[in-house]
BAGUGU-575494 format. One line per 5 residues: number of its first residue (from 1); their letters; for each residue x, y, z of N, C-alpha, C, O. Coordinates in steps of 0.02 Angstrom, whole numbers, plus 50000, padded with zeros to 5 digits. Atoms other than C-alpha are relative to their C-alpha. Example, Ala and Ser with C-alpha at 12.3 -4.5 7.8 and 13.67 -1.06 7.14 Angstrom:
% BAGUGU-575494
1) AS) 50045:49941:50000:50615:49775:50390:50045:50060:50000:50097:50059:50033 | 49958:49941:49997:50684:49947:50357:49961:50055:50037:49986:50110:50045
This chain:
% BAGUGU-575494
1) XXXXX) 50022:50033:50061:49422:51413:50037:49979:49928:50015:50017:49891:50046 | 50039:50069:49999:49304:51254:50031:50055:49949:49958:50074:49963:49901 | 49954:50058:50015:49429:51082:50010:49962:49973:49935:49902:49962:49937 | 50039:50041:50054:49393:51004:49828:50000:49929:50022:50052:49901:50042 | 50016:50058:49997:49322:50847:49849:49990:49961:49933:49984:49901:49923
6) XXXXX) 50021:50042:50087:49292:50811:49659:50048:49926:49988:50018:49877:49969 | 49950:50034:49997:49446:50701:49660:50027:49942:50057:50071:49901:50049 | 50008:50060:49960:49426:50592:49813:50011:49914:49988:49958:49886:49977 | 50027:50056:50023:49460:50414:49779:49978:49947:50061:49932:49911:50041 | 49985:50001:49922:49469:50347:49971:49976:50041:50033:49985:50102:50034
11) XXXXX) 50020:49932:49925:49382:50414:50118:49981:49938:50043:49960:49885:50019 | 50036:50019:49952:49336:50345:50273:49966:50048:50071:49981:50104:50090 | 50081:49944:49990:49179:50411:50377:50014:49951:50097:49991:49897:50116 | 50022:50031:49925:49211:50376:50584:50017:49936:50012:49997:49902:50060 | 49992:50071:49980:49303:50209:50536:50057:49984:50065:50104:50022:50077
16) XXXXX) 49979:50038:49947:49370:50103:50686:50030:49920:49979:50000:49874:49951 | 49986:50073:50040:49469:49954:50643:50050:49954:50079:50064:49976:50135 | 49992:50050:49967:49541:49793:50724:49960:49936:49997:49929:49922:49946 | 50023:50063:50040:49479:49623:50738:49938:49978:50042:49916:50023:50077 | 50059:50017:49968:49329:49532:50815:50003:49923:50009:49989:49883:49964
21) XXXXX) 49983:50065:49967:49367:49376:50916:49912:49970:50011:49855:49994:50005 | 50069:50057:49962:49232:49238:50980:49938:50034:50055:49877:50030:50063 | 50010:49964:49917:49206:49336:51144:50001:50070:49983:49943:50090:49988 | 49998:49943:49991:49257:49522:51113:50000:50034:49927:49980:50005:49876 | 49969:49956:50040:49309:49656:51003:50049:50040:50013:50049:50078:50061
26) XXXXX) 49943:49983:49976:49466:49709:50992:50022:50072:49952:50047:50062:49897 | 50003:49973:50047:49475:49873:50920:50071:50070:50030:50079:50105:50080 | 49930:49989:49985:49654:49942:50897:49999:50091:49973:50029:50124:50016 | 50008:49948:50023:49623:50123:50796:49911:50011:49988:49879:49968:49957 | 50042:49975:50036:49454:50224:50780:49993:50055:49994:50040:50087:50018
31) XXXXX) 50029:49946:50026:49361:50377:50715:50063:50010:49958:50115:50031:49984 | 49935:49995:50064:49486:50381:50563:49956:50038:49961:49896:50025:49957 | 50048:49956:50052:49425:50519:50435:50081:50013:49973:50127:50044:50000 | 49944:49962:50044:49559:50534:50299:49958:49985:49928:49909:49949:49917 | 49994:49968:50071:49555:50586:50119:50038:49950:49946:50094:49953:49970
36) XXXXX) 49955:50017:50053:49642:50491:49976:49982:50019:49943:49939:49979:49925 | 50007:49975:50057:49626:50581:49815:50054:49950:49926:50105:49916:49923 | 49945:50055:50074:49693:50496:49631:50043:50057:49998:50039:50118:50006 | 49925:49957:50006:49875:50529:49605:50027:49996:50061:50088:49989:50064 | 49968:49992:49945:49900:50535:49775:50051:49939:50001:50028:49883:49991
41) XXXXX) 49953:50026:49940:50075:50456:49851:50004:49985:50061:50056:49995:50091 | 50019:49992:49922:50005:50422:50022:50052:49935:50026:50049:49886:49989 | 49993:50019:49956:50107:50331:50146:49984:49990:50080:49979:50043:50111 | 50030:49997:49942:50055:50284:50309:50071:49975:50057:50112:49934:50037 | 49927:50008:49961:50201:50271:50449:49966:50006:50066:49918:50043:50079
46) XXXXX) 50033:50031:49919:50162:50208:50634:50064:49959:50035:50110:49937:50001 | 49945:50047:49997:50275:50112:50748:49981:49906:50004:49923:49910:49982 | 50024:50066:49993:50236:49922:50764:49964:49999:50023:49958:50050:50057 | 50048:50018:49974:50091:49853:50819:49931:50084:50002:49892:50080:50049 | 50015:49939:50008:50002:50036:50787:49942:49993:49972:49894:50027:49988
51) XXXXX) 50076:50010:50037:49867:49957:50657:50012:50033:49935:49969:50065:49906 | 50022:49968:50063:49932:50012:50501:50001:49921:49939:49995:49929:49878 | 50015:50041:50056:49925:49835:50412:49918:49992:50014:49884:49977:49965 | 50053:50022:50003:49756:49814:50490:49947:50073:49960:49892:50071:49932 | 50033:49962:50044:49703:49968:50416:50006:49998:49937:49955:50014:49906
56) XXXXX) 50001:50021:50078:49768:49928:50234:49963:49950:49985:49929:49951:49933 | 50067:50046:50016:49664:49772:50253:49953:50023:50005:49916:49996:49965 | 50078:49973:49996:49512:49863:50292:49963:50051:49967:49903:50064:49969 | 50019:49967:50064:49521:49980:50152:50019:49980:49939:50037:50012:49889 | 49982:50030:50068:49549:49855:50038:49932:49935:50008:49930:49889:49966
61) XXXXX) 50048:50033:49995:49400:49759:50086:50032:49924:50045:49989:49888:50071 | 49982:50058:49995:49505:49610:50141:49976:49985:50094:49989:49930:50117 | 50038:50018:49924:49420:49614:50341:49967:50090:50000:49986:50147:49988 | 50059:49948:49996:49271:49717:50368:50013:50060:50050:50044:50041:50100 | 50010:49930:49951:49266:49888:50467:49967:49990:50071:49911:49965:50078
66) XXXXX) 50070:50030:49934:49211:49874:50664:49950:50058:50028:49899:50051:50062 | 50044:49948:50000:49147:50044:50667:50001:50043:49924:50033:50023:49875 | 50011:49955:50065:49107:50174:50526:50012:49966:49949:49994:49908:49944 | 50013:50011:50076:49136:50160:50355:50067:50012:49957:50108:50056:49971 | 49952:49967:50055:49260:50160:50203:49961:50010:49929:49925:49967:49903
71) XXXXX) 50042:49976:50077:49187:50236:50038:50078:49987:49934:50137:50002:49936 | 49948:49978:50068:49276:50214:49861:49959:50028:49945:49917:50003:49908 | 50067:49972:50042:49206:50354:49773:49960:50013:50047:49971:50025:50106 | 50068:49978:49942:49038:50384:49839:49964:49928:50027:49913:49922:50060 | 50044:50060:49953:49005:50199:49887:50043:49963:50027:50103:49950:50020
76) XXXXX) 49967:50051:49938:49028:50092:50019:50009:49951:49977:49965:49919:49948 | 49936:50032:49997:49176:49988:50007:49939:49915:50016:49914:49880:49972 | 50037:50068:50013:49073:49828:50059:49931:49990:49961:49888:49947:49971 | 50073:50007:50043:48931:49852:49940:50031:49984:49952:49994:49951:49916 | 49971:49994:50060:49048:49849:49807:50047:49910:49988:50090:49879:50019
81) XXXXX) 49997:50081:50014:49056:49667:49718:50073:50003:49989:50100:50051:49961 | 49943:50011:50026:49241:49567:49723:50035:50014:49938:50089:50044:49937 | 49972:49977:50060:49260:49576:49530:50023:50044:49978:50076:50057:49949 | 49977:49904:50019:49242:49755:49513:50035:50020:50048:50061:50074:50034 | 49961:49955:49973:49328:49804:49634:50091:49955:49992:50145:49976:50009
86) XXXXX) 49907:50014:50023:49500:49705:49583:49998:50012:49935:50039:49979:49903 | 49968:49948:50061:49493:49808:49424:50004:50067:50031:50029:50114:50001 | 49988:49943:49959:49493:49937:49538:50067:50022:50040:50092:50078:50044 | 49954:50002:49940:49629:49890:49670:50043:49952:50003:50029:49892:50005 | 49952:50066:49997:49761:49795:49677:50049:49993:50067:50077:50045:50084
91) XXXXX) 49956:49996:49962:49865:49734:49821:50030:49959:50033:50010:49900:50035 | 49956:50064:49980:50002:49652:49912:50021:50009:50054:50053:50059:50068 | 50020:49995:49933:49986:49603:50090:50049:49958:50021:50086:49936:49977 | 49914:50025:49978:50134:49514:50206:49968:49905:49997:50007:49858:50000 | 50013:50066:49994:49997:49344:50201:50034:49960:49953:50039:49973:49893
96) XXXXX) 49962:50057:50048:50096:49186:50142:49960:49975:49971:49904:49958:49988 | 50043:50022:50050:50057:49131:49981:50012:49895:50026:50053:49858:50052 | 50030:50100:49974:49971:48925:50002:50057:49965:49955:50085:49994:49908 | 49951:50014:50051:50088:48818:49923:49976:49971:49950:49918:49952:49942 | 50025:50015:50085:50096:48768:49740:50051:49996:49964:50104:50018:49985
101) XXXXX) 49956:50002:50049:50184:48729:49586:50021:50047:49970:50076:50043:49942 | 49979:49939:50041:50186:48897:49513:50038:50018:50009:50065:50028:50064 | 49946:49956:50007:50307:48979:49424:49997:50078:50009:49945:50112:50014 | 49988:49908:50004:50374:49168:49432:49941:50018:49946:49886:50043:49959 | 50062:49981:50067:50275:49189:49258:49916:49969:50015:49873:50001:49985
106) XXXXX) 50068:50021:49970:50108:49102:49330:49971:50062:50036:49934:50106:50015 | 49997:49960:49964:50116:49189:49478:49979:50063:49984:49923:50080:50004 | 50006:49933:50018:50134:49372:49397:49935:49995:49957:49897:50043:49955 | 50053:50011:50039:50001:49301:49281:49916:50008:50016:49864:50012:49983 | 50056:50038:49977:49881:49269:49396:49944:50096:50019:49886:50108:50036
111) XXXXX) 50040:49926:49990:49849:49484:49408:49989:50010:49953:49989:50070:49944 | 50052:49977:50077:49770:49483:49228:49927:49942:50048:49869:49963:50046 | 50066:50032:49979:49638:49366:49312:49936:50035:49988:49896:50017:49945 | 50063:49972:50018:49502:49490:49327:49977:50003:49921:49924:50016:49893 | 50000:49961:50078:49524:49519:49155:49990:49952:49946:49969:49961:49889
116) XXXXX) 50003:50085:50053:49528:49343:49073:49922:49964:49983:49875:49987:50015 | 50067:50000:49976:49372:49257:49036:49997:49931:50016:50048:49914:50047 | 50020:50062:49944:49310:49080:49101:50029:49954:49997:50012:49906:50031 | 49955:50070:50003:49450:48959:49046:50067:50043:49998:50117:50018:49973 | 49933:49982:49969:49585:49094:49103:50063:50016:49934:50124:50025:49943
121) XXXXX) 49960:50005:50064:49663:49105:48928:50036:50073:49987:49993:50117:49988 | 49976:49943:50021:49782:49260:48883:49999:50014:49958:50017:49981:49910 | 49987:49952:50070:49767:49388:48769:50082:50036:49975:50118:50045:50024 | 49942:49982:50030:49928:49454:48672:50004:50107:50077:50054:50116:50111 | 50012:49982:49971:49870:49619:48781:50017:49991:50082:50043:50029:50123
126) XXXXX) 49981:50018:49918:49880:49521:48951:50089:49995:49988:50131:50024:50022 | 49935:49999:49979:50049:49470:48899:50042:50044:50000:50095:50035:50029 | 49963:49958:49992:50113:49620:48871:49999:50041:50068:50050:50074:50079 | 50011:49973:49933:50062:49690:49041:50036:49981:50051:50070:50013:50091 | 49925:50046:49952:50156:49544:49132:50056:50008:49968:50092:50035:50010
131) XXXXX) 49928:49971:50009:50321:49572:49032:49997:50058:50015:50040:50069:50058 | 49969:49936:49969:50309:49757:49061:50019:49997:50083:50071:50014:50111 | 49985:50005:49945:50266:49711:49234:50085:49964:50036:50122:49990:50079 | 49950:50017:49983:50407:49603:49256:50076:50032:50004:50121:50026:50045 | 49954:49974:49996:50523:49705:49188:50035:50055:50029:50095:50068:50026
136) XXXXX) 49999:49968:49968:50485:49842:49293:50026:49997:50055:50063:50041:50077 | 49970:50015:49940:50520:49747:49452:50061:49959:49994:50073:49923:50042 | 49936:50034:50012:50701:49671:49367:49965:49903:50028:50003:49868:50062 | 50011:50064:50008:50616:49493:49375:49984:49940:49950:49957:49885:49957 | 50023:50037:50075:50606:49431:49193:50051:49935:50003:50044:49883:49971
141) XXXXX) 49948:50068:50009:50767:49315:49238:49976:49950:50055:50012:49902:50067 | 50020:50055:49966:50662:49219:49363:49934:49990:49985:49889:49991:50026 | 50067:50011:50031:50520:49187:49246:49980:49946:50014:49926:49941:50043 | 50012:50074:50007:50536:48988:49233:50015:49979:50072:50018:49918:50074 | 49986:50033:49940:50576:48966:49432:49933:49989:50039:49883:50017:50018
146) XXXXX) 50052:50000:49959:50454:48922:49555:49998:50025:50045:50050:50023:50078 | 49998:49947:49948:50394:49038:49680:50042:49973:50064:50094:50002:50080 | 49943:50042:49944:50470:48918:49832:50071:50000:49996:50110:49987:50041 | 49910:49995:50033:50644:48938:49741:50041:50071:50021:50101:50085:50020 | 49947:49927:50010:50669:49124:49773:49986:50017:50108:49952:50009:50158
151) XXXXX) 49995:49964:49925:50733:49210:49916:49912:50059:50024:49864:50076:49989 | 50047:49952:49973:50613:49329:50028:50006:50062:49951:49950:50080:49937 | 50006:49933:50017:50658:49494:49933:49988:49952:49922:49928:49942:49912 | 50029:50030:50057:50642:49399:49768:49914:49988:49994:49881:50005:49946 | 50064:49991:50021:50467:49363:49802:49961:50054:50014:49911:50061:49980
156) XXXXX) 50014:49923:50010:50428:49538:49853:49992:50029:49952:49946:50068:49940 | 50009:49956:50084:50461:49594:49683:49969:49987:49968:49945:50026:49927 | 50046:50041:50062:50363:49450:49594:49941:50023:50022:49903:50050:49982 | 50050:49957:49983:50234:49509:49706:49968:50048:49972:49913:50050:49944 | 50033:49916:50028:50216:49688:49661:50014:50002:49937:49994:50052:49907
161) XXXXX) 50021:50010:50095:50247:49631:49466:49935:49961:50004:49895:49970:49958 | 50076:50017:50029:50087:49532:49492:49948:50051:50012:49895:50044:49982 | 50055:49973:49985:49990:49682:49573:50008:50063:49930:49965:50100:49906 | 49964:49942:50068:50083:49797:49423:49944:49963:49937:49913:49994:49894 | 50014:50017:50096:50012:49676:49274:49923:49991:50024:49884:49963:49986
166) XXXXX) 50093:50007:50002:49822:49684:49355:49989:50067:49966:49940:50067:49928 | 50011:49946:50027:49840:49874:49299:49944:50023:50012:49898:50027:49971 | 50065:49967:49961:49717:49953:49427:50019:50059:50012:50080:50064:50008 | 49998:49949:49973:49706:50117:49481:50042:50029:50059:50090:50067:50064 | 49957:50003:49934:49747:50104:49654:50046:49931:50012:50033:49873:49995
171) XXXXX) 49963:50058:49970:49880:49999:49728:50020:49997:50064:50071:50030:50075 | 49986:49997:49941:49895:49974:49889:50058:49942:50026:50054:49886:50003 | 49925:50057:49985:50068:49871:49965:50000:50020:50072:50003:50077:50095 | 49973:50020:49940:50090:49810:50134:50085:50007:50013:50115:49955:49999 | 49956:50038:49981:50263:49836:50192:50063:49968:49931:50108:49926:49935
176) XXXXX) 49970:50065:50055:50331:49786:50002:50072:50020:49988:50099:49998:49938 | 49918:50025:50004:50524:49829:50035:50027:49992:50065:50075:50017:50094 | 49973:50023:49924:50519:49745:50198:50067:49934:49994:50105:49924:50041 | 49954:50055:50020:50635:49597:50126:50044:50010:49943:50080:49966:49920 | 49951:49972:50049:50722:49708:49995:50082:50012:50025:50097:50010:50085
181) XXXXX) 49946:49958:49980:50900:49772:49993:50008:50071:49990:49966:50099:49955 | 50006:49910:50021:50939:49959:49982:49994:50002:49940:49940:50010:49911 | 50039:49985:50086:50958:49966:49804:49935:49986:49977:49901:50033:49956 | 50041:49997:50011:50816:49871:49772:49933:50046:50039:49881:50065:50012 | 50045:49953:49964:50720:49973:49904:49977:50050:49948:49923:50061:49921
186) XXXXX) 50029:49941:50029:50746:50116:49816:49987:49996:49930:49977:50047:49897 | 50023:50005:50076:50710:50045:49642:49915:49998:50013:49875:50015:49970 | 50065:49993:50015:50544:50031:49695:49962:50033:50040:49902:50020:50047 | 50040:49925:49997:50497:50186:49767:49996:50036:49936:49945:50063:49914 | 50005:49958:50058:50562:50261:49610:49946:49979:49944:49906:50011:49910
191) XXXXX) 50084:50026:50043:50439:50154:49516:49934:50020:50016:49892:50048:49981 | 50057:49978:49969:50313:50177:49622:49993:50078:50005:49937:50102:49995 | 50022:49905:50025:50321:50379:49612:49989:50009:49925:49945:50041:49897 | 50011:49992:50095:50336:50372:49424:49930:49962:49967:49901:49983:49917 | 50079:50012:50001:50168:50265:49428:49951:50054:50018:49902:50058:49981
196) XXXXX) 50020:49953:50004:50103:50411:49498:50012:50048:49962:49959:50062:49934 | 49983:49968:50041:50171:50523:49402:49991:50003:49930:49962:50047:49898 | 50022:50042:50076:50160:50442:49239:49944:49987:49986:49924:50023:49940 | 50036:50020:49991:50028:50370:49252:49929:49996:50045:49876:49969:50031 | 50050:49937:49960:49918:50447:49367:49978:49948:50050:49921:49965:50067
201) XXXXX) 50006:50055:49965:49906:50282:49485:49999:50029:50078:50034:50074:50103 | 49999:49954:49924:49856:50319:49666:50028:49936:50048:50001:49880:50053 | 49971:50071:49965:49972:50207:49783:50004:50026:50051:50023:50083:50061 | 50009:49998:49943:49942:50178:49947:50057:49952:50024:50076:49912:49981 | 49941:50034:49966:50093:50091:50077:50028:50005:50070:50049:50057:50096
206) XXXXX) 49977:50020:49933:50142:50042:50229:50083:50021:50002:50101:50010:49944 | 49959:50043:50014:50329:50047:50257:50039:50027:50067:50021:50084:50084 | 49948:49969:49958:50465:50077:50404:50058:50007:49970:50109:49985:49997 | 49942:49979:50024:50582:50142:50284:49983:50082:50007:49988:50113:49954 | 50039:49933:49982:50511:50323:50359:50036:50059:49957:50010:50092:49912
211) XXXXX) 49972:49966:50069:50647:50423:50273:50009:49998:49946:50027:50051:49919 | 50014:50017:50101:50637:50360:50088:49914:50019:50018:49889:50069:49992 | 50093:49982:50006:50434:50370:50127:49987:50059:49992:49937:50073:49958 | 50010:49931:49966:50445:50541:50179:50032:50053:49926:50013:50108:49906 | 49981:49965:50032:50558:50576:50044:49945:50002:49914:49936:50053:49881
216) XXXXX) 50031:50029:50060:50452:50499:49884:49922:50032:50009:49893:50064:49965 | 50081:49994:49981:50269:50522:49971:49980:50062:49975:50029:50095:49957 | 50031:49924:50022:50158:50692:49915:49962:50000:50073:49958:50051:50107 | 50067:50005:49950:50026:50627:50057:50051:49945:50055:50092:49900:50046 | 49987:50061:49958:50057:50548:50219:49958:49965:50067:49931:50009:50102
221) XXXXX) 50061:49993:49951:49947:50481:50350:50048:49962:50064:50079:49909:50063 | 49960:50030:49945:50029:50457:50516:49949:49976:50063:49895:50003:50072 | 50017:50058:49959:49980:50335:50651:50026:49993:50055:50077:49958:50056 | 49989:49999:49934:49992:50357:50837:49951:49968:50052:49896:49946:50036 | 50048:50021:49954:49921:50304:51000:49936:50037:50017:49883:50018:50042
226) XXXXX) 50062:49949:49978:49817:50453:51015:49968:50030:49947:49936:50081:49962 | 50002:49976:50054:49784:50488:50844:50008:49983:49936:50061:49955:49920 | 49945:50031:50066:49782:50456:50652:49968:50056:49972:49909:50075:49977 | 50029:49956:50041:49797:50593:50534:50033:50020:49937:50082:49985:49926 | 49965:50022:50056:49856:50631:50376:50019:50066:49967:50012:50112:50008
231) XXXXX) 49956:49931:50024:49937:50784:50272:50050:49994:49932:50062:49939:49906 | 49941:49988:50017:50074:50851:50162:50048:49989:50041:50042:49998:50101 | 49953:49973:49954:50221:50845:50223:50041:50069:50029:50090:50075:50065 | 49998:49953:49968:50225:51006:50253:49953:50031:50051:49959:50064:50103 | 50061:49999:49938:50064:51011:50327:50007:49977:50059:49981:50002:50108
236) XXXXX) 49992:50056:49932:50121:50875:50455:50056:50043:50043:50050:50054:50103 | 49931:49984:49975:50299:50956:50484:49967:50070:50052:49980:50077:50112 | 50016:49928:49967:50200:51148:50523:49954:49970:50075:49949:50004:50125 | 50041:50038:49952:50087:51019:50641:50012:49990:50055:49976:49980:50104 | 49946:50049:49960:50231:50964:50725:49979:49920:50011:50000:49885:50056
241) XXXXX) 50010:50078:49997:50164:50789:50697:50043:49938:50007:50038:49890:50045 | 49932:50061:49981:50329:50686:50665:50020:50006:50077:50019:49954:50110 | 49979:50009:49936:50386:50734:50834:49970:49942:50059:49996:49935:50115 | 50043:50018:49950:50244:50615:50915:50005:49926:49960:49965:49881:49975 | 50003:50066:50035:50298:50464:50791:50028:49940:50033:50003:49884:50039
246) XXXXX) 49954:50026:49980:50445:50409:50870:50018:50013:50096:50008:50065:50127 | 49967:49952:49944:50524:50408:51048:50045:50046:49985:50075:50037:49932 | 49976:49953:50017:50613:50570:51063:50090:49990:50010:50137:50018:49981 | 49958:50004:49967:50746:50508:51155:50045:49933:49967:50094:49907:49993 | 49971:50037:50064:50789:50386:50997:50022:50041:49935:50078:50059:49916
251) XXXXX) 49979:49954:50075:50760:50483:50826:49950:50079:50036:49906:50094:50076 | 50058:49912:50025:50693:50675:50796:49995:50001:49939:50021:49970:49893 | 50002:49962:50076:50645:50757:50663:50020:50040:49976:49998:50090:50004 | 49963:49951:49979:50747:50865:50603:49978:50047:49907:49989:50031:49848 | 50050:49970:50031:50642:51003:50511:50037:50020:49937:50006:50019:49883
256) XXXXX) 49955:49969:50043:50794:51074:50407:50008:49947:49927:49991:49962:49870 | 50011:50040:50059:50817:50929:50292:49956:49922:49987:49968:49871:49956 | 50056:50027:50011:50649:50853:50319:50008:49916:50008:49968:49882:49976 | 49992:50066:49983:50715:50668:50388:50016:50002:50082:50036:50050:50116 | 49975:50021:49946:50742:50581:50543:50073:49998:50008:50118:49983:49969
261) XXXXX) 49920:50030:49992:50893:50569:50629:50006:49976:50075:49963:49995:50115 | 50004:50043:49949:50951:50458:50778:50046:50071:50051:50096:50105:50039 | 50004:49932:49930:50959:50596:50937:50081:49967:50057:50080:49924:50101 | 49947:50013:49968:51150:50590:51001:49981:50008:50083:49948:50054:50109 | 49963:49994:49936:51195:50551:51178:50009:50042:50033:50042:50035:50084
């Protein structure tokens, strides 16, 4: 049976990514051909240095492609003007924010932007988007602080309440419970599946929390030296793909209840 494509929101066509110095090109992953459909839960899981933040930047427009192509929809990703495409996409990347006076409530504010018009003014509408947002990521009690005031996992959350109150489609997150604690970890996977779910939001993510990813994800795209490819997780598991994630002689995979585990002695 012919794969539906109707539903595509993400594709890339032969892309190659990495960066492009003075002198060379440095190109860390190519011929990438994956799929992202709306709704999808996709995670992407690699070990360090592997290229999976430089690939979330490069399908988010934020550094250009060094070979092939990324499409959203049926057009190419750099044809497609800044404006429109942050009602499109929203996302939150590990770059430090410049410094500034802003507060928590600024801050989260600043993802109605697309949406405001030329003197930035809120609608009753915007504000309700940032309180939901906020309250989603448990940050309504650090409204009046300034972003410099909060710990690392604190601004993680204000973070992904500002990419929450742009209310795009896709969301793509770098990495965003790299400075969490467990609980909060898993408060915001559970959010983040219920955006899908609910809401039919297609979120894209980085994270080395491989077993919560694995457990939450529908889609996953894994990231090796010899390879990037992407699946169910059942698709991947019948693949034997996890086996080639990790050294063996650290974690396995252990097929029975579908997580890693650290490979005794």
């Amino acid at each position: 049976m012919e794969k539906d494509h109707s539903n595509v929101i993400i594709s890339t066509k032969d892309l190659g990514i990495g960066y492009q110095g003075k002198k060379k090109m440095t190109l860390i992953q190519r011929k990438i051909n994956i799929e992202i459909c709306q709704g999808d839960f996709m995670v992407v899981l690699g070990r360090n240095g592997i290229g999976k933040s430089t690939f979330l930047r490069t399908i988010t427009k934020v550094q250009p492609p060094l070979e092939g192509a990324v499409f959203l929809g049926q057009k190419e990703l750099q044809a497609i003007d800044d404006r429109i495409l942050s009602k499109k996409m929203s996302i939150v990347l590990t770059d430090r924010i410049p410094d500034s006076q802003l507060t928590v409530f600024e801050l989260v504010a600043l993802g109605r932007q697309p949406y405001t018009n030329w003197v930035g003014k809120l609608t009753s509408e915007d504000y309700q988007k940032i309180t939901w947002a906020m309250k989603e990521t448990d940050t309504q009690a650090l409204s009046n602080c300034h972003f410099y005031e909060l710990s690392d996992g604190q601004l993680q959350r204000v973070l992904i309440a500002r990419a929450l109150a742009q209310d795009t489609e896709i969301i793509v997150l770098d990495e965003p419970t790299a400075h969490l604690d467990l609980h909060h970890t898993i408060k915001i996977f559970q959010l983040l599946e219920r955006l899908v779910r609910e809401m039919k939001k297609t979120i894209i993510l980085s994270s080395h929390q491989v077993n919560l990813a694995i457990r939450y994800a529908n889609n996953i795209i894994l990231m090796t030296n010899n390879r990037v490819i992407s699946g169910s997780r059942a698709s991947l598991q019948e693949d034997q793909a996890f086996d080639d994630l990790f050294p063996s002689e650290i974690l396995n995979f252990d097929r029975t209840i579908e997580q890693f585990v650290v490979q005794k002695k």
